[in-house]
N, C-alpha and C positions, 0 to 999 in steps of 0.2 A: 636552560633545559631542566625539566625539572626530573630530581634525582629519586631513587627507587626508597622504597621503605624496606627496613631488615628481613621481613616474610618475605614481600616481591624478591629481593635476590635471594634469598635462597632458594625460593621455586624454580625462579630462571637456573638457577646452578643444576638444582637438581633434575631438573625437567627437558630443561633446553628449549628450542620450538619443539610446540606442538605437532605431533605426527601428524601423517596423514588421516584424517578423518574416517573413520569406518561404523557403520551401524552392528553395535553388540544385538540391540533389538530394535524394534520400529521405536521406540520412545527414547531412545539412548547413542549417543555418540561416543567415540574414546576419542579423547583430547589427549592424552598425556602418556609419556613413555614408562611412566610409574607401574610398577607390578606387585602383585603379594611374593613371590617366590624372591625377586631378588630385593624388593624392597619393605615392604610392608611386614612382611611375617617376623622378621627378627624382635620391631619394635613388639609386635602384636603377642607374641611369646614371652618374650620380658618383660613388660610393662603390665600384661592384661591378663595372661594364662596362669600366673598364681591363684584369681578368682575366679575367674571364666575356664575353669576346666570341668569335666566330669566330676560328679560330686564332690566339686569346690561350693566356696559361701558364694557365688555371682545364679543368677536364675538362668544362665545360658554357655554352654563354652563356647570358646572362640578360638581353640587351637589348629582347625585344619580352612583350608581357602571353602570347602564348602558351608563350614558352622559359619563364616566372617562373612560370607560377599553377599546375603540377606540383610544383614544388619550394617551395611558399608556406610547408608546416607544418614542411622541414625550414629554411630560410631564418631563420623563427621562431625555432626553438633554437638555432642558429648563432650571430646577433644577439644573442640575452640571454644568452648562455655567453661572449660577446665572443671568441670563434673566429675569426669572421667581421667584415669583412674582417680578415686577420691582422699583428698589431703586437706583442701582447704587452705592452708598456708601460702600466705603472698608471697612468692618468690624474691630476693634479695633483704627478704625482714626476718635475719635470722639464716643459717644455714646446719641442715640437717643429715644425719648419717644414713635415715631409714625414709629419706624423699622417694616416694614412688611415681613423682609425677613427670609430665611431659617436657623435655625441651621446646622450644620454639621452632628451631628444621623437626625432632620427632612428629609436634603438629604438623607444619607446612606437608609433611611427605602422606601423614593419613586423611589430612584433608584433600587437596590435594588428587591422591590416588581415586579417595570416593567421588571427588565430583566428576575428574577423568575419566569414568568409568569402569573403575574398580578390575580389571584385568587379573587376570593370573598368573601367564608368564610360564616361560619353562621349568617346567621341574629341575633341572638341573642345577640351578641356581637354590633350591629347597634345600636348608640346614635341615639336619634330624631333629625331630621333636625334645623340646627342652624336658625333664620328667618336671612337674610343679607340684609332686604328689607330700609334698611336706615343707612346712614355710621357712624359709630362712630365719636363723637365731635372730632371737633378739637380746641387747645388751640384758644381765643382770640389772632389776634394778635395783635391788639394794633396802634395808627397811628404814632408810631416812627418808624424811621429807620433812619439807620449809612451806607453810601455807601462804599465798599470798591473796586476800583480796582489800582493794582499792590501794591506797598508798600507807605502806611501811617504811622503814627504815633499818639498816641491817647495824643492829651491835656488835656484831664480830662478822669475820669476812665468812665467805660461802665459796664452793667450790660447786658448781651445777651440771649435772652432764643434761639434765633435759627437763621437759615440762609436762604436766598433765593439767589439761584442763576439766574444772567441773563440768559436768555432764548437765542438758537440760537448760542452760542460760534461752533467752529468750530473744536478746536483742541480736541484731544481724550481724557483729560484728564484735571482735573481741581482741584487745592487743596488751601485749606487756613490755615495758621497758624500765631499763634499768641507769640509774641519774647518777655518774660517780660522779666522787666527792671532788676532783679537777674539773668538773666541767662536762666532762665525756657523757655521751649516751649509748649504751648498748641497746640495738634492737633484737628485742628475742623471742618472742613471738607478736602475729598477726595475722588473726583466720579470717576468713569472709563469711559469712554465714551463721558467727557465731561457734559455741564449741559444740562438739560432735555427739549425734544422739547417742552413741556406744563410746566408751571410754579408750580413750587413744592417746600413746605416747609419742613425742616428738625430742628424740634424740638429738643433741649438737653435733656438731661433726667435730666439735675440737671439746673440749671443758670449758665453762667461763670462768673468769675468776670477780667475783665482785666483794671491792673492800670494804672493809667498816667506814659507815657514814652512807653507803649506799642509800640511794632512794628507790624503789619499788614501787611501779605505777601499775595497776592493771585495770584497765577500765573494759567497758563502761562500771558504775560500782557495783552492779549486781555481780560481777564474774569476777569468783575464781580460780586461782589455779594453783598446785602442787608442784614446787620446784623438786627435781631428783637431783638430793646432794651426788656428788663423786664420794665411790671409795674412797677412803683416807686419801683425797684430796689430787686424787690420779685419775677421776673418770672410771666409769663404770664399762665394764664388758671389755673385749681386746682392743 
């Protein structure tokens, strides 16, 4: 028998059978018991309504079921193309404190919902609007930095709470890792796309510690990037 892949169960979890078939409009079916009130708006307020709100930096908000259920089927490809929201960092190369990006169920449930036809759902089920009117802090960073491009080596050890990459790199793709002197490799960053047209930091979730002897690899050679030392060697911000 052949067994599900991680999306398919969580759909099925999430979803169950598909209801009964009903026409939203002549061109549209709802398949799926998914809803914005009890399902969709939580993620769509968290994830997406920092930028998509009323004079936020995004070209459209996306706070109420009527600004979202237009833009449901582009929303969809957004999400499973991981576009949307935008970060760039390959998941598991590296972990970050200021990750804005989607889970694997957060996609299944907005994919998902949009091709089931996007439903509404009872109000009752509606959290109050989240306010998105001012951005969450971001750590201190600090006026140290360590430059890296292509391979260095550290003389004395480094303590890093995060990374900034040069802005304007060319190539598609961009990673750094770090060679300790045992053996070990640290992976600590890895964008797709290369680095970001607008300058963006990429917080650790913990501090690294990398000793003397280290090796410093950031390729391809054109790219690089600006490690953010930790405060006296405690990480930056709370």
């Amino acid at each position: 028998m052949r067994s599900l892949g991680p999306v398919a169960l969580v759909l099925t979890a999430l979803c169950g059978p598909p209801c009964a078939v009903r026409q939203a409009s002549a061109h549209e079916a709802i398949t799926t018991r998914l809803t914005w009130t009890r399902n969709v708006s939580r993620i769509v307020l968290n994830r997406c309504a920092g930028c998509h709100r009323r004079g936020g930096p995004a070209p459209m908000p996306l706070t109420t079921y009527e600004e979202v259920r237009p833009w449901a089927a582009a929303i969809k490809h957004e999400v499973l193309a991981r576009r949307m929201p935008p970060w760039g960092a390959v998941k598991g190369f590296g972990a970050f404190r200021n990750d804005p990006s989607l889970s694997l169920p957060e996609i299944a449930v907005l994919s998902s919902w949009a091709e089931g036809g996007a439903l509404e759902g009872d109000p009752v089920y509606l959290d109050p609007h989240h306010n998105h009117d001012h951005a969450y802090p971001e750590p201190d960073p600090g006026p140290v930095r360590f430059a890296v491009s292509g391979r260095v080596r550290l003389e004395q050890p480094l303590v890093i709470a995060g990374v900034t990459p040069a802005t304007g790199l060319k190539a598609p793709w961009l990673q750094l890792t770090a060679h300790l002197p045992d053996g070990g490799v640290e992976h600590l960053l890895w964008l797709r796309g290369g680095a970001p047209a607008a300058a963006r930091d990429y917080w650790f979730l913990r501090p690294v510690v990398l000793p003397e002897g280290t090796w410093l690899l950031c390729e391809p050679e054109s790219a690089s990037v600006d490690l953010r030392l930790a405060a006296n060697g405690k990480g930056i911000g709370p």
